[in-house]
C-alpha beads as a LAMMPS data file, in Angstrom:
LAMMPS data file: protein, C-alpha beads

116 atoms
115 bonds

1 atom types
1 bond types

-500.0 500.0 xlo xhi
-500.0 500.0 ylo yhi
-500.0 500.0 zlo zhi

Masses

1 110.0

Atoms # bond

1 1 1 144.743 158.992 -147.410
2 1 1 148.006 157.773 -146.191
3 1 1 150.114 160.125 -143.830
4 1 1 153.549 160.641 -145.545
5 1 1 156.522 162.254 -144.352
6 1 1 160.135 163.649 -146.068
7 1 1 163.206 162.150 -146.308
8 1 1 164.405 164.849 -144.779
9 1 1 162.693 164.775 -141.724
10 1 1 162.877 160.991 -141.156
11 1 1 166.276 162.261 -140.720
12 1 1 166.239 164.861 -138.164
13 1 1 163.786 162.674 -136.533
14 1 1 166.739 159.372 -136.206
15 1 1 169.047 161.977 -135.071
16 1 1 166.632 162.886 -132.129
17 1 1 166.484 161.557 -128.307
18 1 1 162.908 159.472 -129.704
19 1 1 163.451 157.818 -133.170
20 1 1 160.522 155.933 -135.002
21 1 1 160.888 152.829 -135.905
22 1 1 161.640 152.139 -139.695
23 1 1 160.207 149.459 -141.490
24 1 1 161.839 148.761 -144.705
25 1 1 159.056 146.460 -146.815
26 1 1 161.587 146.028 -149.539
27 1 1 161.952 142.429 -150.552
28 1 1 165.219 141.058 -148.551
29 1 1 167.664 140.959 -151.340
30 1 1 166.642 145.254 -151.633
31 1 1 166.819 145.703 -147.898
32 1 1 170.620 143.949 -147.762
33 1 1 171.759 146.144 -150.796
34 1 1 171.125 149.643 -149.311
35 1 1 168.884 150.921 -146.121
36 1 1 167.994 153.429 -143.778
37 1 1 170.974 152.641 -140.714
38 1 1 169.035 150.950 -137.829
39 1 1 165.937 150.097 -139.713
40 1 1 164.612 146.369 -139.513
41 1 1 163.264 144.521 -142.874
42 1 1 159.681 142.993 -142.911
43 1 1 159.070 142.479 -146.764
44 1 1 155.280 143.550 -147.460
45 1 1 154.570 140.229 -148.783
46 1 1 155.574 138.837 -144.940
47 1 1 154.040 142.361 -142.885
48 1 1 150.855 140.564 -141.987
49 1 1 152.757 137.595 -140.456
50 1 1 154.928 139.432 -138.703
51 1 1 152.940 142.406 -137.207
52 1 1 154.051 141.629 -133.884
53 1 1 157.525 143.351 -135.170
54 1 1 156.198 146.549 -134.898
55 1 1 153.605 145.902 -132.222
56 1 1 154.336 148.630 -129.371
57 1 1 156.263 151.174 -131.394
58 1 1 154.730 154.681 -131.093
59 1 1 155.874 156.084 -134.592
60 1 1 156.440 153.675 -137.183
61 1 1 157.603 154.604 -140.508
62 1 1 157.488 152.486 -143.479
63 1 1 160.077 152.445 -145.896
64 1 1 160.489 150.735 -149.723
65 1 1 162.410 151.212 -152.733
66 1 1 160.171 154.333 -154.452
67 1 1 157.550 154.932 -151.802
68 1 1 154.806 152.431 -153.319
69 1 1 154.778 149.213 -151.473
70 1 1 155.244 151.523 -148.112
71 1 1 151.996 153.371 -148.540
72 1 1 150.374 149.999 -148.847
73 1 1 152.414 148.965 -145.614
74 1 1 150.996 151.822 -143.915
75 1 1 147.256 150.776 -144.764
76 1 1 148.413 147.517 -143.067
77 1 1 149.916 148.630 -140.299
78 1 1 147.054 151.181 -139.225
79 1 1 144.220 148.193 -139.337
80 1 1 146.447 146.340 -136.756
81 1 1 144.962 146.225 -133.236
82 1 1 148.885 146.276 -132.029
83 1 1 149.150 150.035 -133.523
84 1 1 146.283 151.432 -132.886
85 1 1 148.031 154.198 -130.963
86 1 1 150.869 154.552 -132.975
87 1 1 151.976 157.001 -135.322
88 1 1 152.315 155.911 -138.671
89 1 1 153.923 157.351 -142.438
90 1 1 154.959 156.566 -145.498
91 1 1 158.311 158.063 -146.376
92 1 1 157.632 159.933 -149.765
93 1 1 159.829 158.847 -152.463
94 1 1 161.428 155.517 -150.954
95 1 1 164.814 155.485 -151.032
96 1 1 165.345 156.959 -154.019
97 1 1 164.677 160.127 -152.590
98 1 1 166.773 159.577 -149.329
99 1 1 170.015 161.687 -149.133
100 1 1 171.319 160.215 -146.416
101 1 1 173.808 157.559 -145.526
102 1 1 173.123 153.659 -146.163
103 1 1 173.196 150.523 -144.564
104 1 1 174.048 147.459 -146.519
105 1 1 173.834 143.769 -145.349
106 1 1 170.632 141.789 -144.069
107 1 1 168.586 142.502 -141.285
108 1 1 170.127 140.860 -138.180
109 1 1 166.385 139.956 -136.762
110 1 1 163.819 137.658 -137.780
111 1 1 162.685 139.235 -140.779
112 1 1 159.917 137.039 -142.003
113 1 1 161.491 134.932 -144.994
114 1 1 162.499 131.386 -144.434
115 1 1 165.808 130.617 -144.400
116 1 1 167.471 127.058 -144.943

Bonds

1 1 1 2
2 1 2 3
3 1 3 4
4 1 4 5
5 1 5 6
6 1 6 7
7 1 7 8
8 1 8 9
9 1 9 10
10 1 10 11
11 1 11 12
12 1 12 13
13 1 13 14
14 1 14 15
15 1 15 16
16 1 16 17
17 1 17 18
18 1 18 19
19 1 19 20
20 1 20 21
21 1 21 22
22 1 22 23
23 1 23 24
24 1 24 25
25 1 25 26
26 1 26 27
27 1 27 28
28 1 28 29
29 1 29 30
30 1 30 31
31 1 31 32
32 1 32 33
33 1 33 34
34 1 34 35
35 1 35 36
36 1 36 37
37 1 37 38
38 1 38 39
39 1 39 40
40 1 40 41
41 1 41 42
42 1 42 43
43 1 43 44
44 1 44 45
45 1 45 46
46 1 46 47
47 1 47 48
48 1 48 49
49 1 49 50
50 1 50 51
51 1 51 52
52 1 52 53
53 1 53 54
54 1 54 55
55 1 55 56
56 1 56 57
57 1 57 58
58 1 58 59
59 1 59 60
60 1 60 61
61 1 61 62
62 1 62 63
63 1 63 64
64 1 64 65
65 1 65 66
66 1 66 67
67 1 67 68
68 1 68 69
69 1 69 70
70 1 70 71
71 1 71 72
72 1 72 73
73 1 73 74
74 1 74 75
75 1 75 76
76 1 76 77
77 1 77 78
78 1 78 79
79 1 79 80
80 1 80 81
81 1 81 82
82 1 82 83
83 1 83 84
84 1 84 85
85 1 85 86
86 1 86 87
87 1 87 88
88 1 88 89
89 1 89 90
90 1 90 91
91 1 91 92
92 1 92 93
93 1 93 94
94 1 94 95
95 1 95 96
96 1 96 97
97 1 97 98
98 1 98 99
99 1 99 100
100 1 100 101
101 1 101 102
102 1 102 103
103 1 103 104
104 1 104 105
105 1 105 106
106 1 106 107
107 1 107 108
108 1 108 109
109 1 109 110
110 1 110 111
111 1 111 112
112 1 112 113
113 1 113 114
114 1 114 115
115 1 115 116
């Protein structure tokens, strides 16, 4: 079973001295039309080639449109040697259940996708 956690609380938690690290798995042309602020975009279809994004972090949490690709991010994530120690969740309901503000634009890091 995959560890989830609220909207609500991924919220106090990015207000706090210690915020996890948000992965939003949503495809790129999602991520740059609404995020979670300060969150970094690693499309699912990319997570495996790009593991060394979130390599390190102590509490990840993974992040996609309705809360479905996210729980598969998490299975990921947890089998990677790089995260072993880290704290991982799903946030239930995706964006659609997030109340709080938005980002919009692309990711301003390597995100995984080719560009030309």
């Amino acid at each position: 079973m995959v560890d989830e956690i609220s909207p609500e609380a991924v919220a106090e938690l990015l207000d706090g001295e210690d915020p996890p690290l948000v992965v939003d798995v949503s495809t790129e042309a999602e991520f740059a039309l609404g995020h979670v602020p300060g969150s970094i975009n690693v499309p699912l279809s990319n997570l495996v080639s790009h593991l060394d994004r979130v390599a390190g972090a102590e509490h990840v949490v993974a992040v996609c449109p309705r809360g479905e690709a996210s729980v598969q991010a998490v299975r990921l994530l947890s089998a990677y040697e790089g995260t072993e120690d880290a704290r991982i969740e799903s946030m239930a309901g995706g964006l659609a259940a997030w109340d709080g503000p938005l980002e919009e634009g692309l990711d301003t890091g390597a995100n995984g996708d080719e560009r030309s």
